[in-house]
MARTI-795443 format. One record per residue (C-alpha): residue in one letter; residue number from 0; x, y, z. Coordinates in pm, whole numbers, always signed. Example, Ala and Ser with C-alpha at 12.3 -4.5 7.8 and 13.67 -1.06 7.14 Angstrom:
<type = A | seq = 0 | X = +1230 | Y = -450 | Z = +780>
<type = S | seq = 1 | X = +1367 | Y = -106 | Z = +714>
This chain:
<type = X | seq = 0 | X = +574 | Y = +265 | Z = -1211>
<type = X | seq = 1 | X = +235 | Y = +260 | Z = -1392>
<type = X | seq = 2 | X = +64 | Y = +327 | Z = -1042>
<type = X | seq = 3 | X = +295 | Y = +676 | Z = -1019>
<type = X | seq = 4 | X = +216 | Y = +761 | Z = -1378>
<type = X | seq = 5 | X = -124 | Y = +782 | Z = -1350>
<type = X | seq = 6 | X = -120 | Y = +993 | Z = -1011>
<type = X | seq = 7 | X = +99 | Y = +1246 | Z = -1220>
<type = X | seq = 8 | X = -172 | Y = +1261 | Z = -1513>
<type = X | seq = 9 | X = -455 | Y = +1294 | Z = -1276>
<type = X | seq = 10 | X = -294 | Y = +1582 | Z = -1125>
<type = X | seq = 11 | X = -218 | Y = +1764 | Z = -1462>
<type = X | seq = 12 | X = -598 | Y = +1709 | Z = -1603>
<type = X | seq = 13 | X = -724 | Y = +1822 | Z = -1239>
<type = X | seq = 14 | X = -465 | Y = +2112 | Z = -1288>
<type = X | seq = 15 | X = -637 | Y = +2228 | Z = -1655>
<type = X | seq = 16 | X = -1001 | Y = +2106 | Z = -1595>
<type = X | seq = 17 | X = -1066 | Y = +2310 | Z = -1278>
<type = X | seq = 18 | X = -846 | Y = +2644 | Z = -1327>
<type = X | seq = 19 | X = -1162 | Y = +2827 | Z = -1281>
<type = X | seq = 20 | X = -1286 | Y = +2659 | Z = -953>
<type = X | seq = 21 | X = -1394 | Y = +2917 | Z = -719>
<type = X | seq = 22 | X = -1227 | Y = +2905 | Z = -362>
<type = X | seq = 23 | X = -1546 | Y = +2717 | Z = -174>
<type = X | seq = 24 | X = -1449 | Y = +2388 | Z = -356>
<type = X | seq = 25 | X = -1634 | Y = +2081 | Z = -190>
<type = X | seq = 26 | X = -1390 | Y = +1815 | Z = -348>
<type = X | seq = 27 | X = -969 | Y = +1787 | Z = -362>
<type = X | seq = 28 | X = -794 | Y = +1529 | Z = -520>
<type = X | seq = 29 | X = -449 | Y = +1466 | Z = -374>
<type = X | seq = 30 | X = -165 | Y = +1290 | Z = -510>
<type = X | seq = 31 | X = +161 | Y = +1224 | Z = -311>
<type = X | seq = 32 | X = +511 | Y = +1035 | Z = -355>
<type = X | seq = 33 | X = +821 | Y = +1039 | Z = -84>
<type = X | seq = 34 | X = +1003 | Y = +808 | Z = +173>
<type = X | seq = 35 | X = +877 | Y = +534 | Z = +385>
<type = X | seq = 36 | X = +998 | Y = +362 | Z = +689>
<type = X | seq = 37 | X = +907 | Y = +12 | Z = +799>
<type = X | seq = 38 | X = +938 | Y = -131 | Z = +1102>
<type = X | seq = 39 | X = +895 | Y = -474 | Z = +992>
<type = X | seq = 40 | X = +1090 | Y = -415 | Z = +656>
<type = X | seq = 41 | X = +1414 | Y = -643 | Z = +775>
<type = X | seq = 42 | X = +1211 | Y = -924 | Z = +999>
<type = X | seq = 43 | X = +1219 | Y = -1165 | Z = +673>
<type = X | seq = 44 | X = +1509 | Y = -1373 | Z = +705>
<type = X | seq = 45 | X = +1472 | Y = -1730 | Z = +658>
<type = X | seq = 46 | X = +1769 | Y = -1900 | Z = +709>
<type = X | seq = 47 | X = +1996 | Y = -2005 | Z = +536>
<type = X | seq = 48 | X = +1873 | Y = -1732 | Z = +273>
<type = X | seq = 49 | X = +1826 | Y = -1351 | Z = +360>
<type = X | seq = 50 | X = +1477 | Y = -1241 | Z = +195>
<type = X | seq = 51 | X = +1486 | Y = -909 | Z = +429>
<type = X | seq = 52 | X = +1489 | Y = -554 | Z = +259>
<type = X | seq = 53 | X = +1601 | Y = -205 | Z = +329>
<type = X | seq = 54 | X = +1384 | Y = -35 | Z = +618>
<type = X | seq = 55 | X = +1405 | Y = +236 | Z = +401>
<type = X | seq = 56 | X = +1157 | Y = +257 | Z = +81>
<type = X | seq = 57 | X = +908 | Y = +430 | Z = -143>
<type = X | seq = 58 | X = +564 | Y = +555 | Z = -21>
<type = X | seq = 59 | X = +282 | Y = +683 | Z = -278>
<type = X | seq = 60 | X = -62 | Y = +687 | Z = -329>
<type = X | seq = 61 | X = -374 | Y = +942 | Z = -396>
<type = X | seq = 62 | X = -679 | Y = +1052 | Z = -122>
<type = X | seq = 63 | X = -981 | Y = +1204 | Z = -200>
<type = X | seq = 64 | X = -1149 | Y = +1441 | Z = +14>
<type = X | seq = 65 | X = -1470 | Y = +1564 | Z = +61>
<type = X | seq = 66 | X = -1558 | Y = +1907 | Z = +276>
<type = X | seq = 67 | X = -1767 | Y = +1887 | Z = +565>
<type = X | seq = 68 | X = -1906 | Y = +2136 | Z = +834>
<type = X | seq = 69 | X = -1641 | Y = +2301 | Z = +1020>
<type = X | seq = 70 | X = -1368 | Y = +2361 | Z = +799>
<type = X | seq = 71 | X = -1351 | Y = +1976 | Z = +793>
<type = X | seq = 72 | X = -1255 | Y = +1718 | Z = +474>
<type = X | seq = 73 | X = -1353 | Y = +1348 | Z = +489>
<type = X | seq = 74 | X = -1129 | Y = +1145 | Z = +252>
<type = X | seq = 75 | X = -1078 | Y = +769 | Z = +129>
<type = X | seq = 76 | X = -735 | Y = +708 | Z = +66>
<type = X | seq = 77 | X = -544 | Y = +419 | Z = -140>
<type = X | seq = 78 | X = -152 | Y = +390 | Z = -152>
<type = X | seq = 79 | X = +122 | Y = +148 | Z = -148>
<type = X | seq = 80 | X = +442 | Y = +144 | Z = +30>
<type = X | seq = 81 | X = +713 | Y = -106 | Z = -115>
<type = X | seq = 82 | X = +1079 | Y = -214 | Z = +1>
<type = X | seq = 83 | X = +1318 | Y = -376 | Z = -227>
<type = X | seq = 84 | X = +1664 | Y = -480 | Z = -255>
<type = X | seq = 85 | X = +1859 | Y = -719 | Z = -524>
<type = X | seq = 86 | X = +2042 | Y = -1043 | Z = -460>
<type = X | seq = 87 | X = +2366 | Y = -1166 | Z = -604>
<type = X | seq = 88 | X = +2493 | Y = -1427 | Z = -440>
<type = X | seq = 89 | X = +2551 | Y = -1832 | Z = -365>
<type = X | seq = 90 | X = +2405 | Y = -1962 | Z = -42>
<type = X | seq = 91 | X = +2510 | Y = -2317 | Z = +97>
<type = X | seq = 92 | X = +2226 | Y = -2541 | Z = +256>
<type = X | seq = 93 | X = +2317 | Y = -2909 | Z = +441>
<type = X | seq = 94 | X = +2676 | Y = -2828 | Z = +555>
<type = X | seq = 95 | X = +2805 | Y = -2710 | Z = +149>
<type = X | seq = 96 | X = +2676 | Y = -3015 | Z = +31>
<type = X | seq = 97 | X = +2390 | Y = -2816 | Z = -174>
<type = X | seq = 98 | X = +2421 | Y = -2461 | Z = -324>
<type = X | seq = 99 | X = +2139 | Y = -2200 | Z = -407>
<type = X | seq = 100 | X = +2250 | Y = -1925 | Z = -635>
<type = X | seq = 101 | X = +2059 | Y = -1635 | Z = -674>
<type = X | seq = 102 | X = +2160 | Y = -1373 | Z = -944>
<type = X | seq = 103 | X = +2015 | Y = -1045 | Z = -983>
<type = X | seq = 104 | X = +1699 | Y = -1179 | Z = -778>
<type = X | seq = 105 | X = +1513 | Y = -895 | Z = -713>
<type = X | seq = 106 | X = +1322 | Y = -900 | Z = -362>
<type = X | seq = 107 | X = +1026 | Y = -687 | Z = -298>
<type = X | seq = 108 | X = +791 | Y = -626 | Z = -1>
<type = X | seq = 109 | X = +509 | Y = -464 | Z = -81>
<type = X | seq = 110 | X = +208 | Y = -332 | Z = +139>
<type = X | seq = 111 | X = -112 | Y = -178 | Z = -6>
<type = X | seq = 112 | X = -298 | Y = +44 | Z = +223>
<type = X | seq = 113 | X = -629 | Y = +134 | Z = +226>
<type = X | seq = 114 | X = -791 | Y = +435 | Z = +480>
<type = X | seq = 115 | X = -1111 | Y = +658 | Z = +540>
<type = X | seq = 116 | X = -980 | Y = +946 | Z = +766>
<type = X | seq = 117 | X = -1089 | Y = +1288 | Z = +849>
<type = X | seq = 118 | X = -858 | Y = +1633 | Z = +802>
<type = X | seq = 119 | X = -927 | Y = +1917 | Z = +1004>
<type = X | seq = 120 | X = -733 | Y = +2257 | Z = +1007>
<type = X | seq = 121 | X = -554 | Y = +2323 | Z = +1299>
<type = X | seq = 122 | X = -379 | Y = +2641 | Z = +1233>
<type = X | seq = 123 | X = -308 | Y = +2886 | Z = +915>
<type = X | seq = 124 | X = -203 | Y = +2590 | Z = +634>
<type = X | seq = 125 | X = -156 | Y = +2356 | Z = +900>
<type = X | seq = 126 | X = -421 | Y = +2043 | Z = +900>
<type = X | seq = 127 | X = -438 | Y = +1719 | Z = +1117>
<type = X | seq = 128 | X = -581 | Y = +1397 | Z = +998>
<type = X | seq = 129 | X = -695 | Y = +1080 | Z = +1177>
<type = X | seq = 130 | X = -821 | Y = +790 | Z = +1056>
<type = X | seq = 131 | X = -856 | Y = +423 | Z = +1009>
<type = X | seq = 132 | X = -663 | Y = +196 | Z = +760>
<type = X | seq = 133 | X = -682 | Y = -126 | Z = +620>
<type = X | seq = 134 | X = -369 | Y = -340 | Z = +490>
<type = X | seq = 135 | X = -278 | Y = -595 | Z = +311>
<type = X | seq = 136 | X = +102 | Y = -733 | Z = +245>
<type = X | seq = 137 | X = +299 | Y = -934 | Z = -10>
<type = X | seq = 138 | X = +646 | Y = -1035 | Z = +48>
<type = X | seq = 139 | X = +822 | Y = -1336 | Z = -14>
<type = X | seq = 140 | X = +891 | Y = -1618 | Z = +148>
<type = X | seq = 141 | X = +1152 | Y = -1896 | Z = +135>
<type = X | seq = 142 | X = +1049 | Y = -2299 | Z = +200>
<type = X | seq = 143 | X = +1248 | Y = -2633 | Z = +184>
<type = X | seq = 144 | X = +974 | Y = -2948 | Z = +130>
<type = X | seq = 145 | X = +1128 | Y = -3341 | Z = +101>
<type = X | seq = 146 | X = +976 | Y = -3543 | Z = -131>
<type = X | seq = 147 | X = +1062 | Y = -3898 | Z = -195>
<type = X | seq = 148 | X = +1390 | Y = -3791 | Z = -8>
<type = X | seq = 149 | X = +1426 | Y = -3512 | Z = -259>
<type = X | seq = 150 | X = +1451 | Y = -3157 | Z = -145>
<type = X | seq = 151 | X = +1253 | Y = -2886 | Z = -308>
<type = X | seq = 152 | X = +1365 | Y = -2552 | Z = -213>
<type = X | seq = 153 | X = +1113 | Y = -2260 | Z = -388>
<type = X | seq = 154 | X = +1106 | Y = -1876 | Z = -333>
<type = X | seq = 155 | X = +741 | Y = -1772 | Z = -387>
<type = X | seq = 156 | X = +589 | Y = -1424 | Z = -406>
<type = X | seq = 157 | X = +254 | Y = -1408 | Z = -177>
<type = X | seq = 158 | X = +10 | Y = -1207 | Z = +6>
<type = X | seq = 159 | X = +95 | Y = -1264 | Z = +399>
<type = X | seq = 160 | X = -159 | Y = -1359 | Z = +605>
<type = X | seq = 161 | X = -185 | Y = -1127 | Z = +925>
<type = X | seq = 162 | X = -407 | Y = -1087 | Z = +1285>
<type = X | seq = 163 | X = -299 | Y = -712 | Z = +1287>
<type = X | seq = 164 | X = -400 | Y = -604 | Z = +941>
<type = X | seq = 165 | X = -594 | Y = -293 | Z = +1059>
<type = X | seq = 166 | X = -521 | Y = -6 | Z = +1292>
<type = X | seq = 167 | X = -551 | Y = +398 | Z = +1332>
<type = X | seq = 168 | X = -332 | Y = +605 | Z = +1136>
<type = X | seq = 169 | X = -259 | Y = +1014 | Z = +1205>
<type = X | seq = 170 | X = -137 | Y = +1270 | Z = +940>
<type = X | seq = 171 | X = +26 | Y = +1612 | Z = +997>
<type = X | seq = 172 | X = +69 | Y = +1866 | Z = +672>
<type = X | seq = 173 | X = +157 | Y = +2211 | Z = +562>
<type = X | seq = 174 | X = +24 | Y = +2313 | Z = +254>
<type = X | seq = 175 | X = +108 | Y = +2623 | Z = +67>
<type = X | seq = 176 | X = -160 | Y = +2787 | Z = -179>
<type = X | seq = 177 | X = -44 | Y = +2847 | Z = -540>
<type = X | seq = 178 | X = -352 | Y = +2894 | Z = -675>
<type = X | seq = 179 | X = -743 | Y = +2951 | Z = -564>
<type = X | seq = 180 | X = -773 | Y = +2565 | Z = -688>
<type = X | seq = 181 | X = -440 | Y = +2402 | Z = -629>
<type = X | seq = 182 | X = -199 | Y = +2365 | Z = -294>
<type = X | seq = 183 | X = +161 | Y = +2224 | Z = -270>
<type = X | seq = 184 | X = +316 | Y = +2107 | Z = +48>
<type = X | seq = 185 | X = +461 | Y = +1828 | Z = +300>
<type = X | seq = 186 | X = +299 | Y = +1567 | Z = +496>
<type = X | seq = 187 | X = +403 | Y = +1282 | Z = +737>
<type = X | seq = 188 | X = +176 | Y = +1047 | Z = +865>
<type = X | seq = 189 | X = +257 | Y = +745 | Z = +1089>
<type = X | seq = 190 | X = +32 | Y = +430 | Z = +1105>
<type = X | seq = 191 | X = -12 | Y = +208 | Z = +1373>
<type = X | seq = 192 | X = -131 | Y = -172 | Z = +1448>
<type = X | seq = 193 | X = -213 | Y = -413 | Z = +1756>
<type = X | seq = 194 | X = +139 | Y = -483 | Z = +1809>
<type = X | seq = 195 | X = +209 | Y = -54 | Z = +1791>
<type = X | seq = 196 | X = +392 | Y = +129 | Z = +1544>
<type = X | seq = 197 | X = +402 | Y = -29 | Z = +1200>
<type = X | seq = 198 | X = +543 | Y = +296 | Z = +958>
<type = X | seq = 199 | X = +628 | Y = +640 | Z = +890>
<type = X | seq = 200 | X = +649 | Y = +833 | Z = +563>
<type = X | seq = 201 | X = +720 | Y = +1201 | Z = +449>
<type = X | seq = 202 | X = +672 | Y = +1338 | Z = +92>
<type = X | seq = 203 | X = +537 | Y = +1627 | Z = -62>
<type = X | seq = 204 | X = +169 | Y = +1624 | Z = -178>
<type = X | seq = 205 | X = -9 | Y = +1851 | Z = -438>
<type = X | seq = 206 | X = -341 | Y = +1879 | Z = -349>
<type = X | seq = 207 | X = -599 | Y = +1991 | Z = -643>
<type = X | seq = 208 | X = -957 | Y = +2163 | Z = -528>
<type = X | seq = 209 | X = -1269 | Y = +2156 | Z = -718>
């Protein structure tokens, strides 16, 4: 929530502080927040609890961009994508003999992602990016341990460890100019890893030049 409240507030300073920016602006700032799909998002089920979450989540983050030669922008992008669900309910280990209850557990998979990419225009308010990203992941995991002939069972929150934790991503948007300074529009981008296609999002983006 903090995270989405400062992207706001840097767009509204960025909105006052560069009204005046002439058109041939080197730098934009973008801020974005919409809908993200995992492919992943419901492989976390350890048995006998169900740790997966919604495919469906929350995607949202800020770039900025840099203009190059060519009607070209060079950008370094941070933003996090996170899929959560809550749990309410009694789960049976060892034949009934041993109950787990979970209530109002809230269950969160989060992945921070971290890209340099490069936008080029492709048509009248129509730009293409590709890039390179960088990930890293925190869900949570579920784990039974016997000590002493005593079973432990502990839900923990941690960063998981991955091979494929890097990959190309690709970005398609269509901005709209409001002012000389300041562009609204709608972007999808899809990012991929060595085992393929890891997730989609759409949302709108304001993009602020200066």
């Amino acid at each position: 929530m903090k995270f989405r409240i400062v992207c706001l507030l840097f767009v509204a300073i960025s909105y006052s502080s560069f009204a005046q920016v002439a058109k041939e602006s080197k730098f934009s700032l973008n801020s974005f927040y919409g809908l993200a799909y995992s492919r992943y998002a419901e492989d976390n089920n350890y048995y006998p609890i169900d740790l997966s979450v919604p495919a469906i989540g929350s995607f949202y983050g800020m770039e900025l961009e840099f203009k190059i030669p060519e009607d070209r922008h060079l950008g370094f992008s941070f933003s996090r994508q996170v899929h959560a669900k809550t749990i309410d309910q009694l789960y049976t280990i060892t034949n009934g003999n041993i109950g787990i209850l979970l209530n109002d557990f809230r269950v969160t998979n989060t992945t921070l992602f971290f890209d340099v990419h490069l936008r080029r225009k492709v048509a009248e308010r129509l730009n293409f990016t590709v890039g390179l990203y960088y990930f890293l992941e925190y869900e949570h995991t579920f784990d039974i341990e016997e000590v002493d002939s005593e079973f432990y069972y502990t839900i923990t929150d941690i960063n998981k460890a991955r091979a494929d934790d890097f990959g190309p991503m690709v970005a398609v948007d269509y901005m709209l100019p409001v002012r000389d300074y300041l562009e609204f529009g709608l972007q999808g981008r899809a990012y991929f890893n060595l085992a393929g296609f890891q997730s989609a999002e759409l949302h709108p983006t304001v993009r602020v030049k200066f």
